[in-house]
gemmi code that builds the backbone of each chain (N, CA, C; Angstrom):
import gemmi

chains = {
    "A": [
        ("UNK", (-23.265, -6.028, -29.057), (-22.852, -6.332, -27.690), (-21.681, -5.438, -27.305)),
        ("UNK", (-21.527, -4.913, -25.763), (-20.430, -4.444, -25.475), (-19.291, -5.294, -24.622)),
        ("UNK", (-17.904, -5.051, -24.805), (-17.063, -5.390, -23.952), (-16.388, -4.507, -23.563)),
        ("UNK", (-15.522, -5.051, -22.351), (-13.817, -3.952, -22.068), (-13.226, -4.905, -21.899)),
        ("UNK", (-11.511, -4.380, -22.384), (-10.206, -4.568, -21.965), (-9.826, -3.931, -21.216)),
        ("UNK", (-9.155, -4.643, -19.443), (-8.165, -4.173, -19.263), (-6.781, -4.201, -19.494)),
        ("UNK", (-5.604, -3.620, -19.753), (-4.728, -3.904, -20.316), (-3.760, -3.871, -18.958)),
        ("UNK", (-3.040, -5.292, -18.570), (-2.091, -5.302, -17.047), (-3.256, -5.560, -16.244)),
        ("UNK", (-3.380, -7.289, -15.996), (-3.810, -7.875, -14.803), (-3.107, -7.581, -13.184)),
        ("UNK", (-1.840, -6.930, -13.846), (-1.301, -6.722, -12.400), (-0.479, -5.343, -12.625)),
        ("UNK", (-0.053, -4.080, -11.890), (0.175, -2.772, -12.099), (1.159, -2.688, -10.615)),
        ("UNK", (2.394, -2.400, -10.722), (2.778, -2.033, -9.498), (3.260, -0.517, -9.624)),
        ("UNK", (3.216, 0.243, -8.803), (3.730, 2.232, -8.904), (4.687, 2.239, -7.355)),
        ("UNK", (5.281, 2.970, -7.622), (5.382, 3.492, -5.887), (5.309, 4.450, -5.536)),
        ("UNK", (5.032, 4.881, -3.976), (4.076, 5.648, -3.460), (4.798, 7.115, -3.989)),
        ("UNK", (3.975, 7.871, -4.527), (4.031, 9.235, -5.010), (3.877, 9.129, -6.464)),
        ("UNK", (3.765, 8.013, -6.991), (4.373, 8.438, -8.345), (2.712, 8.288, -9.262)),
        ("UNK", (2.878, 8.068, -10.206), (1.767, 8.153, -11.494), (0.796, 6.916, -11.146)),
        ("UNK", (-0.610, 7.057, -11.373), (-1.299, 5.955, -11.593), (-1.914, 5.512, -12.570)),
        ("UNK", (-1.910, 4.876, -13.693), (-2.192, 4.618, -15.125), (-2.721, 3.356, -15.093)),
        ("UNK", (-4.189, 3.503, -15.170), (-4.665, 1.815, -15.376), (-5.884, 1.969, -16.837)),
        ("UNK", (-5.140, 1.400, -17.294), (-6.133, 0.703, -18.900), (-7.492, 0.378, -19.023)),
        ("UNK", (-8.428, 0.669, -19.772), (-9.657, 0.032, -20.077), (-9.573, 0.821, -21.893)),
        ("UNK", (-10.051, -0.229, -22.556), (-10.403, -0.140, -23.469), (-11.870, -0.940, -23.775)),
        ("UNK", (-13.187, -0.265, -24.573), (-14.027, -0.760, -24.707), (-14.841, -0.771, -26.093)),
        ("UNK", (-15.578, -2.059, -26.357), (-16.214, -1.976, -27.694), (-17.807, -1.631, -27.621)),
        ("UNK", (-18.553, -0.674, -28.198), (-19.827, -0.651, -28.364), (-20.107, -0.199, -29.319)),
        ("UNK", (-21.229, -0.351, -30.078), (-22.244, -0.083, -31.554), (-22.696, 1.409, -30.834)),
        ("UNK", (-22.761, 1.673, -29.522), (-23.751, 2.757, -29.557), (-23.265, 3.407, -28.581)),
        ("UNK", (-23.401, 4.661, -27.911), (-22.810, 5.311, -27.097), (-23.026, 4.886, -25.902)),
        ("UNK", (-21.398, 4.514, -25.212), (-21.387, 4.292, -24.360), (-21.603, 4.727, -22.722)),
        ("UNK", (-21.894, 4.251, -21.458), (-22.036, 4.843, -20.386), (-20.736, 3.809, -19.694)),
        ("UNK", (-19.608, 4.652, -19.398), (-18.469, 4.057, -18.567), (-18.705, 3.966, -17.140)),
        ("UNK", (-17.987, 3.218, -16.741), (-17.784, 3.117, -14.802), (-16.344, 2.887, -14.308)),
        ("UNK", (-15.843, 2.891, -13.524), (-14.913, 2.701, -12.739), (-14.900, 2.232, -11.292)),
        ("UNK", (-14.528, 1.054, -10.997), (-14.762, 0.717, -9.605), (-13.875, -0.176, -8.842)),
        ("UNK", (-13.598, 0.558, -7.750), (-12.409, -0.340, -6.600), (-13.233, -1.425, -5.651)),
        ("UNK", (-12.148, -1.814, -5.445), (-12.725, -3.357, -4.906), (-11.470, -3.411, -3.676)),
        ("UNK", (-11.458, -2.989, -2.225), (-10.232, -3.732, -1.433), (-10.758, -5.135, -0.805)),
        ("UNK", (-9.596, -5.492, -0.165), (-9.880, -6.899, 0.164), (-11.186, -7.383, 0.731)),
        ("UNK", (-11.805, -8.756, 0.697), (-13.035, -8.536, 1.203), (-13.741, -7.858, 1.332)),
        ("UNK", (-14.149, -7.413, 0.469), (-15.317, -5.957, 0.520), (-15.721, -5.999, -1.074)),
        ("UNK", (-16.736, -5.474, -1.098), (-17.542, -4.914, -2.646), (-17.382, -3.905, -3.017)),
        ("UNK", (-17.944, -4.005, -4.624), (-17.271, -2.985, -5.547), (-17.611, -1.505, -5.177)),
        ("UNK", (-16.767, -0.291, -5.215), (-17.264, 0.796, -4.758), (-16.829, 1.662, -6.303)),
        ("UNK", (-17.959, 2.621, -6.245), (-18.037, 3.586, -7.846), (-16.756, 4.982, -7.175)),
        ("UNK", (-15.729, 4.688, -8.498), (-14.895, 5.662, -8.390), (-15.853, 7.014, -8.912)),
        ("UNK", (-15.788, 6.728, -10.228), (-16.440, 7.715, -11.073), (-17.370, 7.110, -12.304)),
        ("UNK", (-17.594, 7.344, -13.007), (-18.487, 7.711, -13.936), (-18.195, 8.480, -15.272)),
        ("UNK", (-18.740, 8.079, -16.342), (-18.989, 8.700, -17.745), (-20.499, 8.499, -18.456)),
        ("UNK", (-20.999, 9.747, -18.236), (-22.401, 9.406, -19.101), (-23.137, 10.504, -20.641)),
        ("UNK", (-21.690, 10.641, -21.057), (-22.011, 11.355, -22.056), (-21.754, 12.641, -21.841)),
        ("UNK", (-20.973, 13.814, -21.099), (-21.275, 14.994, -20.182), (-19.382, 15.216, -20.603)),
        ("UNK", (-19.026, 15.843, -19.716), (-17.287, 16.127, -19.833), (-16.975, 14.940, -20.057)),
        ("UNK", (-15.553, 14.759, -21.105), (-14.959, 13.854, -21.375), (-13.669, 13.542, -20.504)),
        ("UNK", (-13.830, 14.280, -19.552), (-12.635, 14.575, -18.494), (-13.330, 14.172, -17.057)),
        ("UNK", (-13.814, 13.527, -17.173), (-14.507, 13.227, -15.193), (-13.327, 12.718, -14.132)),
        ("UNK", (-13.605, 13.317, -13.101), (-13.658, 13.600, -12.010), (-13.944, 12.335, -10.621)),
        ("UNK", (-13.629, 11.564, -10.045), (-13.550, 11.022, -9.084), (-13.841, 11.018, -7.720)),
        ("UNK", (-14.106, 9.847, -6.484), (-13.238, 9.960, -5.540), (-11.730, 9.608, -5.525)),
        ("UNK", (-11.315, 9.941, -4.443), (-9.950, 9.522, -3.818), (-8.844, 10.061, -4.944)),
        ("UNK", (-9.335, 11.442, -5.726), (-7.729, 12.072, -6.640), (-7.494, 11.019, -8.005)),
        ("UNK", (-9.157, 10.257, -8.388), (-9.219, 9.812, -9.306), (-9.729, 10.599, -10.170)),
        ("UNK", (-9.041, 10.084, -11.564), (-9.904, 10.947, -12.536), (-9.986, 9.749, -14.193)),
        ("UNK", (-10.534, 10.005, -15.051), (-10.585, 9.281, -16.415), (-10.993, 10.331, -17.436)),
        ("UNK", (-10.088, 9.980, -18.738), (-10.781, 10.921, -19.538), (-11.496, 9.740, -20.575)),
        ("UNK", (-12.115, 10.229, -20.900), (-13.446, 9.260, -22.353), (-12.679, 9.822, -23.630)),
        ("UNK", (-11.681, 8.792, -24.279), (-12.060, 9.365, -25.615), (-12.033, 8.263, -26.511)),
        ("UNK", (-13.327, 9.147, -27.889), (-13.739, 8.062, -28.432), (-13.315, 7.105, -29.226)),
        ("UNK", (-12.169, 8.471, -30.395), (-11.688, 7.770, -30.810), (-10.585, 6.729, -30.920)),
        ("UNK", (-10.250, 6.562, -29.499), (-9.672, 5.747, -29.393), (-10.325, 4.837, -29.064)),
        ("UNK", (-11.406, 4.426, -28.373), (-12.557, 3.831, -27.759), (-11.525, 3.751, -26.105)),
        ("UNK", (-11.536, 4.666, -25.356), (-10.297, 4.152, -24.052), (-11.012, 5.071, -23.220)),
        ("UNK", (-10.924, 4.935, -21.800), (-11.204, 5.383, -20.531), (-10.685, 5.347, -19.391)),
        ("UNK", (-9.675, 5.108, -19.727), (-8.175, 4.526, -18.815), (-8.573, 5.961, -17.237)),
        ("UNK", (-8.308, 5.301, -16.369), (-7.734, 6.025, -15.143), (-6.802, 6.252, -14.751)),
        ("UNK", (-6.257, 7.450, -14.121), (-5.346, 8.021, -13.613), (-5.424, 8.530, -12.216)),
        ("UNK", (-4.563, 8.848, -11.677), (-4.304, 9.674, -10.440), (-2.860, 9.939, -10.151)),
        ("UNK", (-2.434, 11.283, -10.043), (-1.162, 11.824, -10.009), (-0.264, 11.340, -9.328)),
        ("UNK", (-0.642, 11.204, -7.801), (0.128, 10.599, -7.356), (0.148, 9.479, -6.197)),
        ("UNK", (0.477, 8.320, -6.551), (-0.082, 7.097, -5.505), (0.141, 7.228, -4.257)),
        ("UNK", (-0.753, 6.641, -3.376), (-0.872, 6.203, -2.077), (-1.029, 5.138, -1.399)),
        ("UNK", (-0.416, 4.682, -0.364), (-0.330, 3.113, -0.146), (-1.759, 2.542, 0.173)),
        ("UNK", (-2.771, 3.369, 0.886), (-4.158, 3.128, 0.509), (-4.722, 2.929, -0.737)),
        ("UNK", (-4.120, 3.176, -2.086), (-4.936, 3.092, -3.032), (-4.566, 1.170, -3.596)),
        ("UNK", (-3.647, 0.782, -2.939), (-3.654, -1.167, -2.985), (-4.739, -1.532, -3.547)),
        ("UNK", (-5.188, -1.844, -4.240), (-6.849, -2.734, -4.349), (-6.828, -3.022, -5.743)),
        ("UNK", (-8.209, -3.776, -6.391), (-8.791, -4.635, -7.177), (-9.268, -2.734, -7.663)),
        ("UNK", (-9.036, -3.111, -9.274), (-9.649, -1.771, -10.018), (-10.475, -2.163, -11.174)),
        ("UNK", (-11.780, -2.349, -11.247), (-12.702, -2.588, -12.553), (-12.793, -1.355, -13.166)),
        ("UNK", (-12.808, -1.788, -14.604), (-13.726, -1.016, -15.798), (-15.241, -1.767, -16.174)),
        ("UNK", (-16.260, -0.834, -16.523), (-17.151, -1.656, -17.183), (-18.183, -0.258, -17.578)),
        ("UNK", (-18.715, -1.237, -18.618), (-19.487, -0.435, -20.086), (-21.285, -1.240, -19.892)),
        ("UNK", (-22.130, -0.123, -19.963), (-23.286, -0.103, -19.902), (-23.716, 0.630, -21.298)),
        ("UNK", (-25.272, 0.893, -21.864), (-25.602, 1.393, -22.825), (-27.056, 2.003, -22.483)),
        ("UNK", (-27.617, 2.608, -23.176), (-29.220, 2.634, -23.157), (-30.105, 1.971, -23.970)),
        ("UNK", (-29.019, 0.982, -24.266), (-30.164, 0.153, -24.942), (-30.302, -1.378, -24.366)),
        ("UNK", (-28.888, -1.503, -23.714), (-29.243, -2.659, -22.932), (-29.316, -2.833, -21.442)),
        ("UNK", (-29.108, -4.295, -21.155), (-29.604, -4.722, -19.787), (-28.479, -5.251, -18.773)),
        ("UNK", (-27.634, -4.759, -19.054), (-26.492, -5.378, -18.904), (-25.291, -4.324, -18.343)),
        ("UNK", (-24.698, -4.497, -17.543), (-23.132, -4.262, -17.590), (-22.112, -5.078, -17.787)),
        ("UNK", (-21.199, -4.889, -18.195), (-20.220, -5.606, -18.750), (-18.661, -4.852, -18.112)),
        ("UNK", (-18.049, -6.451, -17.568), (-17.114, -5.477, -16.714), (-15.528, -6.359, -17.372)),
        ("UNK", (-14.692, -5.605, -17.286), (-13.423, -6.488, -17.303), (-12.928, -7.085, -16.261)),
        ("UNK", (-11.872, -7.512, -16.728), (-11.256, -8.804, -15.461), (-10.594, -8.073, -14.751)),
        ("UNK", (-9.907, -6.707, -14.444), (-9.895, -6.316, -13.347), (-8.345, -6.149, -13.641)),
        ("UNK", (-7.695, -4.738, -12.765), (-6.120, -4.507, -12.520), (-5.814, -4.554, -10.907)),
        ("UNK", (-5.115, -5.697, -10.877), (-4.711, -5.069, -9.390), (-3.338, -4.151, -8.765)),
        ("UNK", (-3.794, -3.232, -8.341), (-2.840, -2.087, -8.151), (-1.960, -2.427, -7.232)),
        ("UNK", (-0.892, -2.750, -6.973), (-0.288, -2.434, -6.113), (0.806, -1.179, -5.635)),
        ("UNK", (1.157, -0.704, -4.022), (1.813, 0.397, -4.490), (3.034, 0.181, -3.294)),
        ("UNK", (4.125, 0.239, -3.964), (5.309, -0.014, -3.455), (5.851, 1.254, -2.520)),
        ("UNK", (6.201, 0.997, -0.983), (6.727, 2.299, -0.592), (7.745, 3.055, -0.806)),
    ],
    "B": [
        ("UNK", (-29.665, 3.627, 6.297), (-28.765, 3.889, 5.152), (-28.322, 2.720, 4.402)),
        ("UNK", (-28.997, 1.752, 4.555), (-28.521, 0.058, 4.253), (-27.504, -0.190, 2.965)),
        ("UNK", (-28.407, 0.384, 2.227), (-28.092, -0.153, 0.726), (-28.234, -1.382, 0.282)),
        ("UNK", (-27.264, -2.275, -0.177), (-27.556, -3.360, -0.398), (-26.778, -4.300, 0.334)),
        ("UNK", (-27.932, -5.593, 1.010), (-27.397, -6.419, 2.150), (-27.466, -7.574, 1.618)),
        ("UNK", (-26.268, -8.619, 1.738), (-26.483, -9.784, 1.296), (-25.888, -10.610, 2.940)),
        ("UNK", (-26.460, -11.903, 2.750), (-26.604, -12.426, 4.221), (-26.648, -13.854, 2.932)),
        ("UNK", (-25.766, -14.853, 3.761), (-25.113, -14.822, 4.612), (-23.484, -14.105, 4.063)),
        ("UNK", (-22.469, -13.881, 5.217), (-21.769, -13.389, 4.182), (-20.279, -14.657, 3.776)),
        ("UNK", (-20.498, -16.010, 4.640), (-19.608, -16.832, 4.470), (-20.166, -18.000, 4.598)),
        ("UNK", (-20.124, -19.152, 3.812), (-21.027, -20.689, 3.679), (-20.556, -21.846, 3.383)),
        ("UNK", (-20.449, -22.720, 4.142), (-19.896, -24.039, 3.129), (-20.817, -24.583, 3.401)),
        ("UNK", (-20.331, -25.222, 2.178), (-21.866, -26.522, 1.594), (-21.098, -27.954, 1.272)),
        ("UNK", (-21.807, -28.786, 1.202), (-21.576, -29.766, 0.799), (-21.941, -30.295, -0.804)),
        ("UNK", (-21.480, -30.774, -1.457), (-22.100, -31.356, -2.942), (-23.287, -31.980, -2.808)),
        ("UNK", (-24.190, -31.134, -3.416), (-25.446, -31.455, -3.636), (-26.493, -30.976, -2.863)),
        ("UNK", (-25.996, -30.040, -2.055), (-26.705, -29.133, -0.878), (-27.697, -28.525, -1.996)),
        ("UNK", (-28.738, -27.406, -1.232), (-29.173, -26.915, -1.854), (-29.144, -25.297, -0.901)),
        ("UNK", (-29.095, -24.256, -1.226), (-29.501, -23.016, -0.357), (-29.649, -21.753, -1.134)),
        ("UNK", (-30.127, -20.717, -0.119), (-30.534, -19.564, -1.157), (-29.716, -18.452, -0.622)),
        ("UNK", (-29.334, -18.183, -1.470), (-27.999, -16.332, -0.736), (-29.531, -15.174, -1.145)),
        ("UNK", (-29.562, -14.632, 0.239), (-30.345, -13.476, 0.320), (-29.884, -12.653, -0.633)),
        ("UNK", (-30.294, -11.105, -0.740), (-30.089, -9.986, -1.185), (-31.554, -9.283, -0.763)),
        ("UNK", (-31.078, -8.091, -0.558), (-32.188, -7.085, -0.106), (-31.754, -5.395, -0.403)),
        ("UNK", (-32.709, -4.751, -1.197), (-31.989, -3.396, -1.100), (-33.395, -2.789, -0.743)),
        ("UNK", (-32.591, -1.304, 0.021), (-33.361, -0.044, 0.083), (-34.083, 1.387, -0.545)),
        ("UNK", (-33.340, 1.211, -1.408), (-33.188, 2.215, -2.237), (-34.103, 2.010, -3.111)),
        ("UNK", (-35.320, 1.592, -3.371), (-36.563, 1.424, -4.604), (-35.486, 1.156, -5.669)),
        ("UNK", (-34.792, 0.307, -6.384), (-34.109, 0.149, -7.296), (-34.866, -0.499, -7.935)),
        ("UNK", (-35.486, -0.475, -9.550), (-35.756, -1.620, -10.113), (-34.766, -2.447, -10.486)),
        ("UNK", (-33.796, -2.105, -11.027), (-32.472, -3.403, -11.417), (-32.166, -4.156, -10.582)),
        ("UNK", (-31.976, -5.113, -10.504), (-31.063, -5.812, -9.667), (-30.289, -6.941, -10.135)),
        ("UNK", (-29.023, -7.411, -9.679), (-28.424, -8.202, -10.061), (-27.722, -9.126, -9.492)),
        ("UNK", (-27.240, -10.523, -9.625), (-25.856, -11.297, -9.223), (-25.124, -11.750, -9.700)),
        ("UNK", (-23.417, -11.573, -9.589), (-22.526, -11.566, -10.173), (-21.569, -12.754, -9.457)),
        ("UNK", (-20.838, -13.598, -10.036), (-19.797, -14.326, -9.559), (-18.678, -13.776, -9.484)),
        ("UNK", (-17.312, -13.760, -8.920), (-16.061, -13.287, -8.979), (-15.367, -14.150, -8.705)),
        ("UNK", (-14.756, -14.983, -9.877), (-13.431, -15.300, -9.581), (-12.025, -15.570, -10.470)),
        ("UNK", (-10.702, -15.659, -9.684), (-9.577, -14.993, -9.781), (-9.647, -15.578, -11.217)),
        ("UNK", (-8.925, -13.819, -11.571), (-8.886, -13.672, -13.204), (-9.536, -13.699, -14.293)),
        ("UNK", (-11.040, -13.594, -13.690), (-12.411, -13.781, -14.448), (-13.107, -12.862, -14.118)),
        ("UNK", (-12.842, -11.521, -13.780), (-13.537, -10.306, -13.057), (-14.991, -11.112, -12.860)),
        ("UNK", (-16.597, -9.961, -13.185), (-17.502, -10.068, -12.752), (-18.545, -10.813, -13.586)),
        ("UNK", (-18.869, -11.766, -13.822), (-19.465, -12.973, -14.426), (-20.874, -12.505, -14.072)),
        ("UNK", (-21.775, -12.387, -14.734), (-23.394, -12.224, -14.336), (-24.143, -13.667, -14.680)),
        ("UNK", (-24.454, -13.770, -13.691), (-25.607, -14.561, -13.458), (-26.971, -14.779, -13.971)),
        ("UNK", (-27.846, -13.797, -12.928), (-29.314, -13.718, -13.783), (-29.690, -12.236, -13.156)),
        ("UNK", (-30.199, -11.164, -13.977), (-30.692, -9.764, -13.146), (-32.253, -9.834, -13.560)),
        ("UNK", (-32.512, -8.792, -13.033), (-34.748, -8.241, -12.810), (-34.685, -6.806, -13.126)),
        ("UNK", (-35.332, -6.684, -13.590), (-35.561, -5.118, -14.470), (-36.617, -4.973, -13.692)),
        ("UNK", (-37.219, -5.876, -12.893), (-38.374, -4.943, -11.879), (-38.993, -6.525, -11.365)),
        ("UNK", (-39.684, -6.179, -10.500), (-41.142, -7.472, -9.536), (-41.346, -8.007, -10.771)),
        ("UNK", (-41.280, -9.812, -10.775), (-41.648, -10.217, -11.577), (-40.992, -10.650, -12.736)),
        ("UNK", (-39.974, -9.612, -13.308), (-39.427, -10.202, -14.250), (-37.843, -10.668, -14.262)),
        ("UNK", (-37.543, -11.154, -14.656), (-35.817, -12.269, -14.244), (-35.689, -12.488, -15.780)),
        ("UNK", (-34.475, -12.385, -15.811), (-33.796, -13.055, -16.787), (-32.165, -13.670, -16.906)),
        ("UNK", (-31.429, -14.648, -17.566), (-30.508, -14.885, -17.639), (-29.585, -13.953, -18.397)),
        ("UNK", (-27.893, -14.210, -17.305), (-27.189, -13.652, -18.100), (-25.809, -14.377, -18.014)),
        ("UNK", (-24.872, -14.383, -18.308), (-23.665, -15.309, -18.682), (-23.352, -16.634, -18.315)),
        ("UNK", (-23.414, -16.747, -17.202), (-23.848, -18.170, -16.376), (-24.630, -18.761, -15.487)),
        ("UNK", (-25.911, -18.949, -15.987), (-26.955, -18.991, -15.407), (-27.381, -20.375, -14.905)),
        ("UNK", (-26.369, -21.086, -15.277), (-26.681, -22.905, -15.191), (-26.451, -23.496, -13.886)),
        ("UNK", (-27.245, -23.853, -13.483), (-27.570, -24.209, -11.823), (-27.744, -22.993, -10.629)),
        ("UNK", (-28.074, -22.125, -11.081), (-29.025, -21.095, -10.354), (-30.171, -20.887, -11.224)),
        ("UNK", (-31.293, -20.232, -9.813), (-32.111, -19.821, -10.016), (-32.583, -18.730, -9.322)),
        ("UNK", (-33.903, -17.739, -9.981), (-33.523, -16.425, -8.817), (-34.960, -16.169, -9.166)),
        ("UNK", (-35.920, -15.268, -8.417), (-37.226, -14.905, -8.682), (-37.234, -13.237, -7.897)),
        ("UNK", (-38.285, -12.466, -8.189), (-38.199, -11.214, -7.857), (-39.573, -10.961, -7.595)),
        ("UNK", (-40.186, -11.096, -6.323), (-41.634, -11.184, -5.642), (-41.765, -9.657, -5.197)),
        ("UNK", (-40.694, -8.961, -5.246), (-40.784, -7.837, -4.516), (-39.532, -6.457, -5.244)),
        ("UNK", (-39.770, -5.702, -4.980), (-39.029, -4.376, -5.526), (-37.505, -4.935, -4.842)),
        ("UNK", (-37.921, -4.821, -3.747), (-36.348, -5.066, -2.325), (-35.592, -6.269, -2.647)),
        ("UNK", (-36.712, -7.599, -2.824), (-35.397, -8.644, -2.587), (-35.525, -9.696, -3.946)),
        ("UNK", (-34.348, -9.914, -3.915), (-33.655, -10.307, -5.164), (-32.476, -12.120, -4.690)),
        ("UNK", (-33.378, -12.881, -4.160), (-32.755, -13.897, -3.515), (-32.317, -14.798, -4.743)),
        ("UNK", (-31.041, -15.348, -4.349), (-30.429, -16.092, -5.981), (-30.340, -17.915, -4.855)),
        ("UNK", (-30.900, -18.711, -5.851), (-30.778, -20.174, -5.368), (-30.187, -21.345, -6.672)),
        ("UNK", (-29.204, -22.152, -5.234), (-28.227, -22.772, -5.898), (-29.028, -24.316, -5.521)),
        ("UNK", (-29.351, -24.636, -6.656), (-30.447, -26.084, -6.786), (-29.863, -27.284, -6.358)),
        ("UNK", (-28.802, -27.470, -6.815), (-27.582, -28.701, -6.066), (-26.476, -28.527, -6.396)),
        ("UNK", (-25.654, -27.887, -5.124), (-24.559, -27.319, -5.532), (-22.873, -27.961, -6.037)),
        ("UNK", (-22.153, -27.351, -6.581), (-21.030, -28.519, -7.260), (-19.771, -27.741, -6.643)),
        ("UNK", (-18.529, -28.427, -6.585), (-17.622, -27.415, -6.072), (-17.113, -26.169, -7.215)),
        ("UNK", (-17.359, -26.574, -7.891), (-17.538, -25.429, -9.188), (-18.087, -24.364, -9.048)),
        ("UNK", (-18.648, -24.246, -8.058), (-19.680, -23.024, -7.747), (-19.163, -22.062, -6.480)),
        ("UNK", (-18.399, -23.153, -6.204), (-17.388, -22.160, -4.945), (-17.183, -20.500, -5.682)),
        ("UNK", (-17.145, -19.910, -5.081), (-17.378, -18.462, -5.454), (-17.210, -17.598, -4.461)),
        ("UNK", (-17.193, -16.090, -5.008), (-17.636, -14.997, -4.116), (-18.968, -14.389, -5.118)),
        ("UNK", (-20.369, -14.473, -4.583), (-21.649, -13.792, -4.921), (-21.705, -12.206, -4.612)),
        ("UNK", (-21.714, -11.793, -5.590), (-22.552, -10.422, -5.245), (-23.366, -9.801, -5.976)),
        ("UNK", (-23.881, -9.199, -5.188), (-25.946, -8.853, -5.529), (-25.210, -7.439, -5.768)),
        ("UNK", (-26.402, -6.867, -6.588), (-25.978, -5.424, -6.986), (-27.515, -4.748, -7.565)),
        ("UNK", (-27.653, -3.191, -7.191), (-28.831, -2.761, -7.678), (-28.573, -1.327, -7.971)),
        ("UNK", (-29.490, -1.007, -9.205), (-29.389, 0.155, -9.765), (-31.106, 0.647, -10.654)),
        ("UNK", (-30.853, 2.152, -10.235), (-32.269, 2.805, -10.427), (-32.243, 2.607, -11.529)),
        ("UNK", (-31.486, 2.805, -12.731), (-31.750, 2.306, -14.002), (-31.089, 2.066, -14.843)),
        ("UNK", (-30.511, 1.169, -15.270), (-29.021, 0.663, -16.631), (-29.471, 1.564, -17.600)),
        ("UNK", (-30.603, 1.883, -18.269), (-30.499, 2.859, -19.725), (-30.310, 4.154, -19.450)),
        ("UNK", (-29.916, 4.615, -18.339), (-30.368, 6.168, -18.194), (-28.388, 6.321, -17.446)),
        ("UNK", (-27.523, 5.392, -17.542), (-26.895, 5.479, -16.892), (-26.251, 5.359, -15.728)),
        ("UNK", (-27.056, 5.119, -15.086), (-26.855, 5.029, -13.744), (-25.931, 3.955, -13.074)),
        ("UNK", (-24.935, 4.057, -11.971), (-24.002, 3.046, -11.498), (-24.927, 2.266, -10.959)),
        ("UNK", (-24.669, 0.774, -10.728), (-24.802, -0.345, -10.265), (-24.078, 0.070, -8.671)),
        ("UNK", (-25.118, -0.268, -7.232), (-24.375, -0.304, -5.789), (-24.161, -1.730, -5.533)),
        ("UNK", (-23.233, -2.384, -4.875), (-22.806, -3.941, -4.487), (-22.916, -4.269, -3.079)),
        ("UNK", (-23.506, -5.256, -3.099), (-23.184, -5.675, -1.486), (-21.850, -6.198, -1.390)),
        ("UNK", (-21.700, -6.393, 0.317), (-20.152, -6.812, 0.506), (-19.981, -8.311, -0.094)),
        ("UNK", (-20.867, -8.698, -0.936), (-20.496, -10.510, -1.043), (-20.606, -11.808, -0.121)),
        ("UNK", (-21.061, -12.828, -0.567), (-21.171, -13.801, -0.049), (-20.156, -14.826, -0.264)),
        ("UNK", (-19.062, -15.400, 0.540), (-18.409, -15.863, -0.215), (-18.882, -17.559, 0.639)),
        ("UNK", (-18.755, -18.180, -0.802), (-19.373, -19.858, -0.448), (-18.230, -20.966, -1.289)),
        ("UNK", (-18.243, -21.685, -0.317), (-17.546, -22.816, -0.579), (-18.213, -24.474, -0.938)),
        ("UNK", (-18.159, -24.717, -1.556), (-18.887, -26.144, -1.897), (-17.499, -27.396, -1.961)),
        ("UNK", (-17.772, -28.284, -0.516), (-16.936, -29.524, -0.261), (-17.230, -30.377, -1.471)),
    ],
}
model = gemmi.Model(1)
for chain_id, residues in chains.items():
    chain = gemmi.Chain(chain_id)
    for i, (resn, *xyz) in enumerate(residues, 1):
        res = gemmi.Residue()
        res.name, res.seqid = resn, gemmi.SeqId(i, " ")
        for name, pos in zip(("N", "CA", "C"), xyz):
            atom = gemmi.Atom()
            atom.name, atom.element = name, gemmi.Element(name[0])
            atom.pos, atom.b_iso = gemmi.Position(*pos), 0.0
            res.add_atom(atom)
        chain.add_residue(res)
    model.add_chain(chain)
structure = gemmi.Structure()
structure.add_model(model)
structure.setup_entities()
């Protein structure tokens, strides 16, 4: 079975500075990562993606994650915050062998002016 | 350009109601899915369809039910509802979980049970 950790249910930055949000994940088999924002009332939208390809991907909105394994981590970043980037931030782990995604409980970003 | 539509998108019920939260997508997706959300419990799965026809359970599946008559719609039903079930629903579909592919979400249904 797979899971993720996010690490910091709650993240505050202020505007310009670093964005560092946690996922750590467990799988038997190679994993397929996701990343996805959530603002208020509204559904989940795909930042980016990991499907085995660069271990360095690429984003919307000046997001980025790197995959590495041996740490099992996929943490996101973005250089420098924006008061638009406020919102609900999921990790979650898929496989090719199962049926399932599996998501963590979520960071909520906030960004101080 | 739809994507995925869930209707209604706000509900109260009463204990012991019964009703069904739509879902409908465009996109020929075979996956489909519904997820619960709530605070501090990220995305809870329900029951998803790997295609017409087939359904299965997944994390909390106890007092829903869901059937898949068609590629498009993916309707999830709450048999008699408890306030426990108060929630935000969302339906989600994807061309294929083994090959990678992201999961798209509708905006959610959010329901209240008196």
């Amino acid at each position: 079975a797979q899971s993720v950790t996010q690490l910091g249910s709650h993240v505050s930055v202020s505007e310009g500075a670093l964005v560092l949000l946690r996922c750590n994940y467990s799988s038997s088999v190679p994993p397929y990562l996701f990343w996805y924002v959530q603002y208020p009332n509204q559904g989940l939208q795909l930042l980016l993606k990991y499907t085995s390809a660069a271990t360095l991907v690429k984003g919307i909105n000046g997001f980025e994650a790197e995959f590495k394994k041996s740490e099992t981590s996929f943490h996101l970043t973005k250089p420098s915050a924006h008061m638009s980037d406020a919102a609900e931030y999921f990790c979650a782990v898929s496989t090719n062998t199962g049926n399932q995604f599996y998501f963590g409980t979520g960071t909520s970003l906030t960004v101080i002016p | 350009n739809a994507g995925v539509t869930q209707t209604p998108k706000f509900q109260v019920l009463k204990t012991g109601q019964s009703m069904t939260l739509q879902c409908a997508q465009d996109m020929n997706h075979e996956y489909m899915s519904w997820y619960r959300q709530d605070p501090g419990m990220g995305l809870r799965l329900i029951h998803y369809s790997v295609g017409a026809g087939i359904t299965d359970q997944g994390e909390v599946p106890n007092g829903y039910n869901v059937s898949r008559s068609t590629t498009e719609d993916f309707p999830l039903r709450l048999l008699s509802a408890a306030p426990s079930q108060t929630s935000v629903y969302f339906c989600a579909s994807s061309y294929s979980l083994g090959s990678g592919q992201p999961q798209h979400f509708g905006d959610g249904t959010r329901l209240s049970i008196l």
